[in-house]
N, C-alpha and C positions, 0 to 999 in steps of 0.2 A: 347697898342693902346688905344687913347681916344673913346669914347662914341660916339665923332663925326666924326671921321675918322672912325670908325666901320660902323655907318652911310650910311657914303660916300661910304664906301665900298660894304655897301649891296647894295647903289641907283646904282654904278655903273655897278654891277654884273646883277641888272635885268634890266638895259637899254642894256646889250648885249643879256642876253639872251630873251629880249621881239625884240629883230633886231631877231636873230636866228627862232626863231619861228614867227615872221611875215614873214620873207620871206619865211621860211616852204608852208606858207598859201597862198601866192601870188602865189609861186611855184604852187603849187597845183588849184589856180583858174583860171593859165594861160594853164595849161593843161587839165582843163575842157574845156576853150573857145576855145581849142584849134592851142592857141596862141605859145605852147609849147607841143613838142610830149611827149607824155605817157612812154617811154622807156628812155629818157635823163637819163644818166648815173654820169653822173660829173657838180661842177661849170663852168669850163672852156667851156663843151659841151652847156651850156645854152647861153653862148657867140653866137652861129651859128642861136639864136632865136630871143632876146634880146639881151639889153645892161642888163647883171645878175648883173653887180654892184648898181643897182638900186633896187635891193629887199634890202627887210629889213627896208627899208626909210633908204639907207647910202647917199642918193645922194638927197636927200629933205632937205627943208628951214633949218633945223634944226641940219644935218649932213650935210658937205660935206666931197667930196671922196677922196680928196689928199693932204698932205697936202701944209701947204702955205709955207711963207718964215719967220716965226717967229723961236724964237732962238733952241726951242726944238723939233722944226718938227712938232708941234698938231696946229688942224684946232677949230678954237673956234666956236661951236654952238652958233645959236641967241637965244637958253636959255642958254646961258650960259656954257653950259657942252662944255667938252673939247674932241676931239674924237682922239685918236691917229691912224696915217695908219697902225700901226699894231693890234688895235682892228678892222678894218673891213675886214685886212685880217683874224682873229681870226671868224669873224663872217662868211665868206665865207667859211674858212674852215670847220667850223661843218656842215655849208648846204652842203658843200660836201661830207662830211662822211656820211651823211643824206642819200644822193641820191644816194650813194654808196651799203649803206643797203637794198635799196628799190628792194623787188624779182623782179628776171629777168622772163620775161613774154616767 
């Protein structure tokens, strides 16, 4: 592996894990506002609050959520980066392992 696909690889790894842990954070400031109840258990359960596909910024200028009709299924960010539908399922899924973990009250 080159010096710049190593690179690539690391830029790619912490734009997922900076989605993962932003929406950690949104999670958590929508359930202060109480925008989102305190006991939400799962992704899917945040669906009956929100649109949860929207943490993380996957649905912002930057990412979108689905992909389009280019030949390998990736939706092209306006920086550039490329975001495959199976990275924000990958991102949605650790939130949900996340909210999995979170003690039951």
């Amino acid at each position: 592996m080159s010096a710049v696909t190593q690179a690539m690889a690391v830029a790619y790894m912490t734009i997922i894990e900076y989605a993962i842990e932003r929406s950690k954070v949104e999670i958590t400031e929508d359930v202060f506002a109480g925008v989102v109840p305190w006991n939400v258990s799962s992704f899917s359960e945040l669906h009956d609050y929100v649109d949860a596909n929207e943490y993380g910024g996957l649905c912002s200028e930057a990412w979108f959520c689905l992909p389009d009709d280019t030949e390998d299924g990736t939706v092209e960010a306006n920086g550039g980066w490329l975001l495959h539908f199976e990275d924000s399922v990958a991102v949605q899924s650790a939130v949900d392992a996340w909210l999995h973990s979170l003690p039951s009250w």
